[in-house]
MMTF fields as JSON, N, C-alpha, C and O atoms, coordinates in Angstrom:
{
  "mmtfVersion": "1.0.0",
  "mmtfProducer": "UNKNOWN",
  "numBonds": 339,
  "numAtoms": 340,
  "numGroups": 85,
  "numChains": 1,
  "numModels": 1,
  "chainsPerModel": [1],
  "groupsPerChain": [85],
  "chainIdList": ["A"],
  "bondAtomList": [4, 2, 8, 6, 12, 10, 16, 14, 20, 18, 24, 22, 28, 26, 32, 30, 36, 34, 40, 38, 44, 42, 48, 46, 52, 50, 56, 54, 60, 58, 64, 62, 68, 66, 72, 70, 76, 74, 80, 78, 84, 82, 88, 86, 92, 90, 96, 94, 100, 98, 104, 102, 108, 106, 112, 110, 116, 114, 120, 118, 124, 122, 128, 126, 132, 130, 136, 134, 140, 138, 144, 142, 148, 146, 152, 150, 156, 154, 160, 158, 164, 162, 168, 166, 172, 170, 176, 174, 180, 178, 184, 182, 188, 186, 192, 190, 196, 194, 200, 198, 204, 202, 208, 206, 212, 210, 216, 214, 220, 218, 224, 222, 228, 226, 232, 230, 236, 234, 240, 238, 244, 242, 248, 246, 252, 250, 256, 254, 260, 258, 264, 262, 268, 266, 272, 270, 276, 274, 280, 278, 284, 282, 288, 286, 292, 290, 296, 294, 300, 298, 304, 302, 308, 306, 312, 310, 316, 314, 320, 318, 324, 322, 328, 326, 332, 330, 336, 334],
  "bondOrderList": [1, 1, 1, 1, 1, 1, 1, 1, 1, 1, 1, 1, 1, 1, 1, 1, 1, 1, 1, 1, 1, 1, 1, 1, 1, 1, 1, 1, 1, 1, 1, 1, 1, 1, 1, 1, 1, 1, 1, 1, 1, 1, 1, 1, 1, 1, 1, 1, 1, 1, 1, 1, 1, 1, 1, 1, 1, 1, 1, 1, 1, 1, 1, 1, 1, 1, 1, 1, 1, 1, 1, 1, 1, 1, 1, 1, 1, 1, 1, 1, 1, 1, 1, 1],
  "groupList": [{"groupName": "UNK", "atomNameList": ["N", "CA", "C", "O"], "elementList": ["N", "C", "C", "O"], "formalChargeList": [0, 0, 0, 0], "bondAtomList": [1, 0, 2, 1, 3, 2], "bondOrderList": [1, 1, 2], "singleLetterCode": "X", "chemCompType": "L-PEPTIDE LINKING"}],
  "groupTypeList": [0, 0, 0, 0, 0, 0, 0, 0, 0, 0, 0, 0, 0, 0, 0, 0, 0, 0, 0, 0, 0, 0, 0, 0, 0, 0, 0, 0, 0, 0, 0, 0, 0, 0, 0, 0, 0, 0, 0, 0, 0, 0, 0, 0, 0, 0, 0, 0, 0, 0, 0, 0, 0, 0, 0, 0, 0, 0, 0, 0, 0, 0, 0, 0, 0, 0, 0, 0, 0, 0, 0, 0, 0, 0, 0, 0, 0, 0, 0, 0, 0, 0, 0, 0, 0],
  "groupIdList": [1, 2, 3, 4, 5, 6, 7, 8, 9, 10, 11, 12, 13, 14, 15, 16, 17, 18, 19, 20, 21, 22, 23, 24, 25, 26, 27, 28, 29, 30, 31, 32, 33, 34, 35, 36, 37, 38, 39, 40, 41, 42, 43, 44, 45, 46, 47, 48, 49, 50, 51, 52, 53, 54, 55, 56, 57, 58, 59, 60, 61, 62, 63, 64, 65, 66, 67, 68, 69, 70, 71, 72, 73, 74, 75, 76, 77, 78, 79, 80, 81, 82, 83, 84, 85],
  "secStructList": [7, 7, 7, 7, 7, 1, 1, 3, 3, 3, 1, 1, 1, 7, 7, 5, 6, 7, 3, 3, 3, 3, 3, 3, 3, 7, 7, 7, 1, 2, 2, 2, 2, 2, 2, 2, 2, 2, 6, 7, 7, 6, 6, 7, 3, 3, 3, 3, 3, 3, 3, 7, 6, 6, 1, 7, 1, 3, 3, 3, 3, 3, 1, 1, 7, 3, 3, 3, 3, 7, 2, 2, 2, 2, 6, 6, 3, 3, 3, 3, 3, 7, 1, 7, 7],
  "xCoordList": [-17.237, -16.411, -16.641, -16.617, -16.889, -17.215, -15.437, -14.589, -15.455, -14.385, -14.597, -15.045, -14.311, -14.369, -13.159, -13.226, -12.024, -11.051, -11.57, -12.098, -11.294, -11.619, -10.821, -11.046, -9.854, -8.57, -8.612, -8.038, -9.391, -9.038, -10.435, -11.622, -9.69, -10.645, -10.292, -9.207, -11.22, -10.823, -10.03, -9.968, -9.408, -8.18, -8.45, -7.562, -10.077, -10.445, -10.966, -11.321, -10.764, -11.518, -10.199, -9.976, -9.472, -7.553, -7.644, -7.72, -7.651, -7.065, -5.56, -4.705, -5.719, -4.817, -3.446, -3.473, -2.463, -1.285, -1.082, -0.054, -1.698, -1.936, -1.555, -1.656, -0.943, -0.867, -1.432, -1.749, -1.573, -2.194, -1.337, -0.593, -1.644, -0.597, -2.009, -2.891, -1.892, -2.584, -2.738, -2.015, -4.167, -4.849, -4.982, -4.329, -5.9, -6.708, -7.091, -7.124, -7.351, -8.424, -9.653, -9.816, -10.547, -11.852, -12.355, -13.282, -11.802, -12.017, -12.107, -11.412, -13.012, -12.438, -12.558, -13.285, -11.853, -12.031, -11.044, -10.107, -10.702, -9.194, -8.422, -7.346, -9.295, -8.721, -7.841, -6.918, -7.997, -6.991, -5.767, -4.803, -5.701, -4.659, -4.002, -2.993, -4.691, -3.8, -3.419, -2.517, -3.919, -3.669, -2.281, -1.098, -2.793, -1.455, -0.213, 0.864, -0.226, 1.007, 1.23, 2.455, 0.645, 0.663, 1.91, 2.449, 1.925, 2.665, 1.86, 2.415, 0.685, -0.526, -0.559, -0.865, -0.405, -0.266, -0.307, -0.035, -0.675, -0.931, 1.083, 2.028, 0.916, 1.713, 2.517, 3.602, 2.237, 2.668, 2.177, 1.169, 2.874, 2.477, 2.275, 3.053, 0.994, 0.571, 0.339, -0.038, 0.479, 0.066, -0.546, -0.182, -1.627, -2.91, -2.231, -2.027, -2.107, -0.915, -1.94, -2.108, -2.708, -3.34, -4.444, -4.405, -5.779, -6.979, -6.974, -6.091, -7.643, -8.548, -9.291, -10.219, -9.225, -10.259, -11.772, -12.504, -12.02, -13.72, -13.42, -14.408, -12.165, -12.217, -11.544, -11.019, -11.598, -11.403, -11.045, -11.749, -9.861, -9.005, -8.086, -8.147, -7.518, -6.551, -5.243, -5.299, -4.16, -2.866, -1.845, -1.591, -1.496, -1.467, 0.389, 0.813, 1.06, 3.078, 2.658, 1.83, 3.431, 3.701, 5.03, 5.356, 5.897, 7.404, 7.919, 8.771, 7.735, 8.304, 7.922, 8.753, 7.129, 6.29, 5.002, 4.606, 4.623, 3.119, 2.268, 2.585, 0.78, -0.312, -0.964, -0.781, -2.095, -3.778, -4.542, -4.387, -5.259, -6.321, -8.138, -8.65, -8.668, -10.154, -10.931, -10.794, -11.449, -12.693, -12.953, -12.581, -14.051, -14.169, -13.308, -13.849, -11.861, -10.547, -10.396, -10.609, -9.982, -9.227, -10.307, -9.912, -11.897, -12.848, -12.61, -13.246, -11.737, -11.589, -10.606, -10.444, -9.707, -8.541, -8.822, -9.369, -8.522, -8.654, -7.285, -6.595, -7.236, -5.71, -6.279, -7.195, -5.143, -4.682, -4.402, -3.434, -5.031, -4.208, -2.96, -2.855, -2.136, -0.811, -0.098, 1.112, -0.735, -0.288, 0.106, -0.351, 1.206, 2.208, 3.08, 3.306, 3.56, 3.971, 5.572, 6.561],
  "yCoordList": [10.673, 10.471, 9.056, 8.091, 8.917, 7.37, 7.121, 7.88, 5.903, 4.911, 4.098, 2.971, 4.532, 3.109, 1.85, 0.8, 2.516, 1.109, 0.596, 1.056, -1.114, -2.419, -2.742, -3.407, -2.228, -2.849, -1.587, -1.521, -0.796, 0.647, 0.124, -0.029, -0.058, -0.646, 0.471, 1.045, 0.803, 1.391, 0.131, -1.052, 0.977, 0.328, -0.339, -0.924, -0.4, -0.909, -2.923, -4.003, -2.537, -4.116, -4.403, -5.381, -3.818, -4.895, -6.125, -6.235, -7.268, -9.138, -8.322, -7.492, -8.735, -9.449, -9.815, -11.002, -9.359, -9.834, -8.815, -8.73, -8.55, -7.904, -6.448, -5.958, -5.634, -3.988, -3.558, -4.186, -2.392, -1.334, 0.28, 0.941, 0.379, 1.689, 2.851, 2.801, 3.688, 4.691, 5.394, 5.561, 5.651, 6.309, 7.95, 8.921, 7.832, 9.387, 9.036, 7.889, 10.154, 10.268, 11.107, 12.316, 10.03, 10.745, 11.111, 10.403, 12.764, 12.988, 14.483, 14.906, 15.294, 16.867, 17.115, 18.035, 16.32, 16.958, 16.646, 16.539, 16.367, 16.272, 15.174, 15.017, 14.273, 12.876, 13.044, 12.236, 14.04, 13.903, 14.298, 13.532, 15.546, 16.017, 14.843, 14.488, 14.093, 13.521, 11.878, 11.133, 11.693, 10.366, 11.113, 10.815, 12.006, 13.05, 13.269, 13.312, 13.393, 13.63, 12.267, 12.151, 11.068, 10.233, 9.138, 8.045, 9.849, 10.047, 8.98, 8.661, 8.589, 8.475, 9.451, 10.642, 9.12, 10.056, 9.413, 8.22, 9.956, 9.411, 9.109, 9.881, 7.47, 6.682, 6.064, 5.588, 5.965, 5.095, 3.683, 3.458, 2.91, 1.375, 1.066, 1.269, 0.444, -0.091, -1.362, -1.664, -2.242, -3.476, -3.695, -3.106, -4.672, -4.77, -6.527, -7.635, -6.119, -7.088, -7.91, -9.094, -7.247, -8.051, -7.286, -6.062, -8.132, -7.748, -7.706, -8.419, -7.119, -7.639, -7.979, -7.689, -9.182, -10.019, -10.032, -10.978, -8.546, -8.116, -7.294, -6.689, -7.109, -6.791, -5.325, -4.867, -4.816, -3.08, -2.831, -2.705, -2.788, -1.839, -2.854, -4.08, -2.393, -3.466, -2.383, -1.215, -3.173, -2.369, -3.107, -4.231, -1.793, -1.901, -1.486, -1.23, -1.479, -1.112, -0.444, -0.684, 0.735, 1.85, 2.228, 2.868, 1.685, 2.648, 2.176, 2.919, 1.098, 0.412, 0.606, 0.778, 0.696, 1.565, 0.418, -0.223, 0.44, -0.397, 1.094, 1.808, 0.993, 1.732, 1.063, 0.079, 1.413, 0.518, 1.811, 3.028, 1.149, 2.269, 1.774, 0.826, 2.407, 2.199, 1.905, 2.753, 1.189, 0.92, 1.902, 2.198, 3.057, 3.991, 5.165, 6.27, 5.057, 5.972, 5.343, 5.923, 4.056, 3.374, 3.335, 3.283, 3.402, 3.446, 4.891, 5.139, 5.428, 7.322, 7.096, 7.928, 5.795, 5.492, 4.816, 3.718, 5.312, 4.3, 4.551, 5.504, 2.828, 2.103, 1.253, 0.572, 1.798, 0.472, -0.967, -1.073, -2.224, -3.258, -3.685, -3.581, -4.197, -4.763, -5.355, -5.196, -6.393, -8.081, -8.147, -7.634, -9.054, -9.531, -8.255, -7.543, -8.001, -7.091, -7.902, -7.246],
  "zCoordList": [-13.896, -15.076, -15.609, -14.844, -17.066, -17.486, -18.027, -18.498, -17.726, -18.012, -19.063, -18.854, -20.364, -21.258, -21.557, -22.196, -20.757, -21.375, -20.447, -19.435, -21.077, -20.175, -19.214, -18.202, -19.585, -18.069, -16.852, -15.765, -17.425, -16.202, -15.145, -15.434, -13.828, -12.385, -11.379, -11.472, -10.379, -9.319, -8.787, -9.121, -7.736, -6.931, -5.932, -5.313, -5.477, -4.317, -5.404, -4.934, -6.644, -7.52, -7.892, -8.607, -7.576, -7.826, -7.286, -6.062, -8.136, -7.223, -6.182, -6.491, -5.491, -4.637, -5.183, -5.509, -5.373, -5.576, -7.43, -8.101, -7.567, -8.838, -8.453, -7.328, -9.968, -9.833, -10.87, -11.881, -10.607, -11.508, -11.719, -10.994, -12.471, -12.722, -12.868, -13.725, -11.936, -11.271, -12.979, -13.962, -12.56, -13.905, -13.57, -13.952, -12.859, -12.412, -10.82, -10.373, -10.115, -8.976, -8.98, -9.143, -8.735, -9.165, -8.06, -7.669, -6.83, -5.695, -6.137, -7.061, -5.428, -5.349, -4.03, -3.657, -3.117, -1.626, -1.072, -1.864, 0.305, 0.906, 1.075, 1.653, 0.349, 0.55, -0.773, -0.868, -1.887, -3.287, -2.658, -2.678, -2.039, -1.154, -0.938, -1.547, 0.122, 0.923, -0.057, 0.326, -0.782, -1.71, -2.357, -2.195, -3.01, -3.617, -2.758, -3.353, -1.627, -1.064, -0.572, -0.546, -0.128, -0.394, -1.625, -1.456, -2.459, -3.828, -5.019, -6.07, -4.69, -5.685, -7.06, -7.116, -7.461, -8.935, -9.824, -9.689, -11.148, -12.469, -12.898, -13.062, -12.931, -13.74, -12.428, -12.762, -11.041, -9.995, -10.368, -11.038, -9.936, -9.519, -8.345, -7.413, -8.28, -6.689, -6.918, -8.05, -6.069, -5.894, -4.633, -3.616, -4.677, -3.835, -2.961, -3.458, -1.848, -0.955, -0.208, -0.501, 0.86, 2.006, 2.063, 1.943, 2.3, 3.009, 4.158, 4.634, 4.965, 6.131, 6.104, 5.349, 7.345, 7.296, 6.85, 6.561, 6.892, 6.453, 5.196, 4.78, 4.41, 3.506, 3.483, 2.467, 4.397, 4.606, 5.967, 6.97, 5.807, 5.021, 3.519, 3.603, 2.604, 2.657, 2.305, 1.917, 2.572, 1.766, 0.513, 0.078, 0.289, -0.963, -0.751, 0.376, -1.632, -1.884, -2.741, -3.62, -2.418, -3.61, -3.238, -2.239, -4.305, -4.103, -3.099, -2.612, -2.499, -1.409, -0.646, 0.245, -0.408, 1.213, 1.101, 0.128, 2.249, 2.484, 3.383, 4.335, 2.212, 3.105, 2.9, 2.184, 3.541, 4.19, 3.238, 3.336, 2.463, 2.246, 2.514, 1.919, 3.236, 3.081, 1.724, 0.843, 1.55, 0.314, -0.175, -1.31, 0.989, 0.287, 0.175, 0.147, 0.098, -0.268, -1.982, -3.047, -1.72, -2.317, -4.158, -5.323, -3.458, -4.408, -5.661, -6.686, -5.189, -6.074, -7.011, -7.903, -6.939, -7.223, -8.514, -8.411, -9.886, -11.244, -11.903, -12.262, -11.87, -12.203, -13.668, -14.129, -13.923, -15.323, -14.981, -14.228, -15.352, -14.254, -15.419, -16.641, -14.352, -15.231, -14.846, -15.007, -14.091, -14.332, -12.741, -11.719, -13.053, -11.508, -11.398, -12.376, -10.149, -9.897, -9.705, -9.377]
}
C-alpha cells in the first residue's frame, strides 16, 4: 500500500516520547489478529515510551496500558504523528 501523507510513519519510525494516532495495519496474517485484539485500531493513540537498548523491542502506552512491540510487528503499524502526548 503507498502512503502519500507526509505525517503518516509506521510505528516502528515514531521519536520517542511522541504519538501517533493509528492509521491502518498493513498485515494479512495473525499478527493483525493479535495487534487487533490488542485494541490497535484505526483512531487509537499510542505513544512510543522506551527502547531497548539495541533498539527492539520498544514499548509503546495505548489506553493506559504499556506493550513492547517488535520492529518487525510494530513495522505493519501506520500512524498519523501528533505531537506530545
Amino acid at each position: 500500500m503507498q502512503i502519500k501523507a507526509k505525517n503518516i510513519i509506521t510505528l516502528n519510525n515514531l521519536p520517542l516520547n511522541q504519538t501517533g494516532i493509528v492509521h491502518h495495519i498493513d498485515s494479512k496474517n495473525n499478527i493483525k489478529r493479535r495487534l487487533l485484539d490488542l485494541g490497535i485500531i484505526e483512531g487509537t493513540k499510542m505513544r512510543s515510551l522506551f527502547s531497548s537498548p539495541f533498539g527492539n523491542p520498544t514499548a509503546y502506552e495505548i489506553r493506559g496500558f504499556l506493550i513492547a512491540l517488535r520492529n518487525e510487528d510494530s513495522s505493519k503499524i501506520y500512524v498519523e504523528k501528533d505531537g506530545e502526548y
